[in-house]
C-alpha distance (Angstrom), angle and dihedral (degrees) to the residues before:
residue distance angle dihedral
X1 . . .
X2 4.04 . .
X3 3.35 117.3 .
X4 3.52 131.3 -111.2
X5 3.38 146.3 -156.7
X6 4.24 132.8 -120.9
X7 3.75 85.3 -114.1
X8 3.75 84.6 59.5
X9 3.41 111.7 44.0
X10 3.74 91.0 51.9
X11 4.16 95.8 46.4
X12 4.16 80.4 53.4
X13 3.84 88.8 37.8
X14 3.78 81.4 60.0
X15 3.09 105.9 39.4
X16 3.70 96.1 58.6
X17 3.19 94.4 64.3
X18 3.85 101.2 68.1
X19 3.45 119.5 89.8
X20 4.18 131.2 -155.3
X21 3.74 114.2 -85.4
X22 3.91 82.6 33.9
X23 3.97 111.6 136.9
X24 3.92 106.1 -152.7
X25 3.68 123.6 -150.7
X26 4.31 104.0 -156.6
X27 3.77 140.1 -177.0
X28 3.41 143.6 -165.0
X29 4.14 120.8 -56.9
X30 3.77 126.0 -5.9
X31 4.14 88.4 15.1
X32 3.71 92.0 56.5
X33 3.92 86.7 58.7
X34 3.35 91.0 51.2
X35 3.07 104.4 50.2
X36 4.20 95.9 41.1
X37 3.35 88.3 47.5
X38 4.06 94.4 51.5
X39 4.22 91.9 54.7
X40 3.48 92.2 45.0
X41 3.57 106.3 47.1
X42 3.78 114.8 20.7
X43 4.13 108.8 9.7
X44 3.57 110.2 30.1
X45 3.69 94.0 170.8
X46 3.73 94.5 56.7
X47 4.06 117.3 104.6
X48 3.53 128.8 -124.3
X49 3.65 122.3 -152.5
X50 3.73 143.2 178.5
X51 4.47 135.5 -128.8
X52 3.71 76.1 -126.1
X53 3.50 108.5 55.0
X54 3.88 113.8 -91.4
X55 3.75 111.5 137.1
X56 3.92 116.3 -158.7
X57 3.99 103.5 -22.4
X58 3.54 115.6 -164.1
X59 3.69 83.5 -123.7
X60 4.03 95.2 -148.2
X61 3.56 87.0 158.4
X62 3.97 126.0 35.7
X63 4.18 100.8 -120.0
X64 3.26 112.2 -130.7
X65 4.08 91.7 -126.8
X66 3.46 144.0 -9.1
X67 3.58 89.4 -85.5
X68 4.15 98.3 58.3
X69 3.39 118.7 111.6
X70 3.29 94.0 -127.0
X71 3.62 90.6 77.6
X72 3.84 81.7 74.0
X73 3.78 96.8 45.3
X74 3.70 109.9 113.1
X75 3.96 97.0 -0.5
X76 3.83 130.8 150.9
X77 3.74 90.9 -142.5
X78 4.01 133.1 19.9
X79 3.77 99.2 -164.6
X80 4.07 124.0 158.8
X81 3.39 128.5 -112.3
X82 3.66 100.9 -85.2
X83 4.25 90.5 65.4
X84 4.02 84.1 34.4
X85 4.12 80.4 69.7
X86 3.51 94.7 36.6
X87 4.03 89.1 70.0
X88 3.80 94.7 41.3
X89 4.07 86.0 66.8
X90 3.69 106.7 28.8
X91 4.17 104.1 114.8
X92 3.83 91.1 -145.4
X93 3.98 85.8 69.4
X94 2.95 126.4 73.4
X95 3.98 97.3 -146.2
X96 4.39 119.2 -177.7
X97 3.71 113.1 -172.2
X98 3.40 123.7 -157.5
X99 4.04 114.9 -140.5
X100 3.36 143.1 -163.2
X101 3.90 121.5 -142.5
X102 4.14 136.2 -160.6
X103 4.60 86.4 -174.8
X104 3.52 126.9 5.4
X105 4.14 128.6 -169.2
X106 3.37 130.6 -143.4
X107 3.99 86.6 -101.3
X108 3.72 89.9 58.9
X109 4.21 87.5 -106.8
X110 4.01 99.9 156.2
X111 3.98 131.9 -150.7
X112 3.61 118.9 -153.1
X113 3.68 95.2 160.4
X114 3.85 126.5 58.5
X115 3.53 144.5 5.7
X116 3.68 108.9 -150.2
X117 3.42 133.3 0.4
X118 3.99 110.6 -0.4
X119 3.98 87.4 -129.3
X120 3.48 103.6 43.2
X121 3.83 102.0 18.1
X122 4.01 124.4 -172.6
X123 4.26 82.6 -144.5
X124 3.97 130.0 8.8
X125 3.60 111.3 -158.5
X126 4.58 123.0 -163.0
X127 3.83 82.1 -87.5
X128 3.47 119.3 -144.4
X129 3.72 107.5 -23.2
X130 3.83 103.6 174.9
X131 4.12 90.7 -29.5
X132 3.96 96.2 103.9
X133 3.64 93.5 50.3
X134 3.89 93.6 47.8
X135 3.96 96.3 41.6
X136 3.88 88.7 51.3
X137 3.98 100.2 39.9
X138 4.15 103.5 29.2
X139 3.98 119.6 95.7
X140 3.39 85.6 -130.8
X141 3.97 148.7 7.7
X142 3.24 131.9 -159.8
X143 4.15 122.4 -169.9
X144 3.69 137.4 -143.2
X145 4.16 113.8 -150.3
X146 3.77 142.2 163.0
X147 3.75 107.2 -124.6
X148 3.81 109.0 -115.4
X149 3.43 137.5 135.6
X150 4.24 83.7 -125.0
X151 3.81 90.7 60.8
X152 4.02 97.1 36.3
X153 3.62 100.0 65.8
X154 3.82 138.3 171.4
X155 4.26 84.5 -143.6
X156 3.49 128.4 27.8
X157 3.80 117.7 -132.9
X158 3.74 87.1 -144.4
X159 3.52 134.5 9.5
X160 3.38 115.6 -135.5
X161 3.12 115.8 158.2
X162 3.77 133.8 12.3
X163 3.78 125.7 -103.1
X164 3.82 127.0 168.3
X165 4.16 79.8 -39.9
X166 3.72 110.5 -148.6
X167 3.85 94.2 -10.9
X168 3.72 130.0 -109.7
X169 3.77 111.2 55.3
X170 3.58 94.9 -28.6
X171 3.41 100.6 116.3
X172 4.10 92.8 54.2
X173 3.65 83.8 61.1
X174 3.44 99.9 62.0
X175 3.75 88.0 61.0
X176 3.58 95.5 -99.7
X177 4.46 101.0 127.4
X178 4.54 94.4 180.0
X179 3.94 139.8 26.3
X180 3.51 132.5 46.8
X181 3.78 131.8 154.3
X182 3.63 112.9 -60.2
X183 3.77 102.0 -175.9
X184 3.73 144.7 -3.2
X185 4.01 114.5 -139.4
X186 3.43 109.5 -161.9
X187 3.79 132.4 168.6
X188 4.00 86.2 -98.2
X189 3.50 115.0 35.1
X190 3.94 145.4 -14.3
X191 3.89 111.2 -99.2
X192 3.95 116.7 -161.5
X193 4.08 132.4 -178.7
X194 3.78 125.8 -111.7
X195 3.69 111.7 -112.5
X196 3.99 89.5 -125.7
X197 3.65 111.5 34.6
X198 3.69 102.1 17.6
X199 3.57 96.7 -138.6
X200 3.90 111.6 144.9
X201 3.68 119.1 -106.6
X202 4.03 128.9 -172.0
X203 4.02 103.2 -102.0
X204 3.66 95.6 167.0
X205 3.74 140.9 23.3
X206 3.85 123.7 175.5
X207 2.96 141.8 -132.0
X208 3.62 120.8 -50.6
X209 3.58 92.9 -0.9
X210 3.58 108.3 112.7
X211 4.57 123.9 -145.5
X212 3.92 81.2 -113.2
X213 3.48 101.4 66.0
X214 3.70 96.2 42.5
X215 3.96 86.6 54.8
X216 3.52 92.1 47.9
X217 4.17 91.8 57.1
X218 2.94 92.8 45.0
X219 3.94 123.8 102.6
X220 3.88 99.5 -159.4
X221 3.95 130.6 30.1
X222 3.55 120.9 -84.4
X223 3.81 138.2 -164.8
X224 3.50 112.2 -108.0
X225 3.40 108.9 172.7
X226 4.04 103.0 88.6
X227 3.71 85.7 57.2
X228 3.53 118.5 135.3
X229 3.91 124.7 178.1
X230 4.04 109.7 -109.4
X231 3.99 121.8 -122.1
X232 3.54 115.2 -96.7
X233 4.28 120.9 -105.9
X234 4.39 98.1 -80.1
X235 3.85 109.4 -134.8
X236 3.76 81.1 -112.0
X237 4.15 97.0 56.5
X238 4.41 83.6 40.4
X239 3.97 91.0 56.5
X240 3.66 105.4 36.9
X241 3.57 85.5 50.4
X242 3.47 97.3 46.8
X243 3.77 101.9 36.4
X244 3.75 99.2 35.0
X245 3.88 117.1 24.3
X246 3.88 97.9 38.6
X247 3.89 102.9 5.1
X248 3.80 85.3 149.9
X249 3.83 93.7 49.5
X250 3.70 87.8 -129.8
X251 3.99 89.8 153.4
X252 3.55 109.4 -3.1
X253 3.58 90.4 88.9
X254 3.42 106.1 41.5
X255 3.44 94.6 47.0
């Protein structure tokens, strides 16, 4: 088997979990992997689009962000941001965006914006950007995370943007009937969200990465006991990756 890379296994982790008929909502970096990598190799008749406007790119070449034109190369619609939005919350769709995250809670509740006090903060991320809007209107979200005990946290120093909230049917009461974080993809594991409480739970851990280590960078306790250990990178997922969504290692690296 070839190895792989972190950066890998969770773009593939990702990837996997997208389905045909799937309408994917992706930013800049590890997201755009993802979500290249998901159309190309395992649901070719999902659609990509773009915060600013491109509607299923061939995606020939990995853009560099968001805002490359190449995420308007080949489309069936260049739109703007405002219709880009429009598709995140129409309930026909079903729409999966893929998010970044500085914190994350074990009700999938994300912080993009400080570290520290709000006022007088120790780091002071973009904030939300378009993240709020998608978390609260999308059917579906699915994160991207570093696994640290400074990022899993029992309290958020800033809540961003809105996971499963408080657990339960909290969310539903603030008005807010679909979505919800599906799954966390970290460089250790797959986390998921039980279908009463919401709490996150490990689903996943790969390959030599044991349960223990997850625990122990972890800042709140976790369920363990539906994990199962994830399948290794194929030869096939490793070179259409390689070769075909990044062949120029644009991101893949730096990611």
């Amino acid at each position: 088997m070839a190895a792989y890379s972190d950066n890998e296994m969770m773009v593939i982790s990702a990837g996997r979990l997208i389905k045909n008929g799937d309408i994917i909502f992706a930013g800049t970096g590890v997201s755009m992997l993802a979500a290249t990598a998901a159309k190309k190799i395992y649901a070719p008749k999902a659609v990509i689009f773009f915060e600013t406007g491109g509607v299923d790119p061939t995606l020939d070449e990995i853009p560099m962000a968001v805002s490359d034109l190449r995420v308007m190369s080949g489309t069936c619609l260049n739109s703007g941001l405002i219709e880009a939005f429009s598709i995140v919350g129409n309930r026909k769709l079903r729409t999966i965006a893929f998010l970044g995250s500085a914190q994350i809670d074990k009700y999938g509740n994300l912080n993009t914006t400080v570290i520290g006090d709000y006022h007088c903060p120790t780091i002071r991320f973009p904030g939300s950007g378009g993240a709020c809007d998608v978390a609260s209107f999308a059917s579906g979200v699915i994160v991207f995370i570093q696994h640290d005990r400074m990022r899993f946290v029992e309290k958020l120093d800033y809540m961003t943007s809105i996971g499963w909230y408080h657990g339960g049917n909290s969310r539903e009461r603030l008005g807010l009937q679909r979505g919800g974080v599906l799954a966390v993809v970290t460089n250790l594991c797959i986390m998921k969200f039980d279908k009463e409480t919401k709490e996150m739970y490990l689903a996943e851990y790969y390959p030599g990465i044991n349960v223990e280590t997850i625990i122990e960078n972890t800042g709140f306790d976790i369920d363990t006991s539906r994990a199962v250990k994830t399948l290794r990178p194929s030869a096939k997922e490793l070179r259409i990756l390689r070769k075909e969504v990044d062949p120029q290692n644009l991101i893949l690296c730096n990611v």
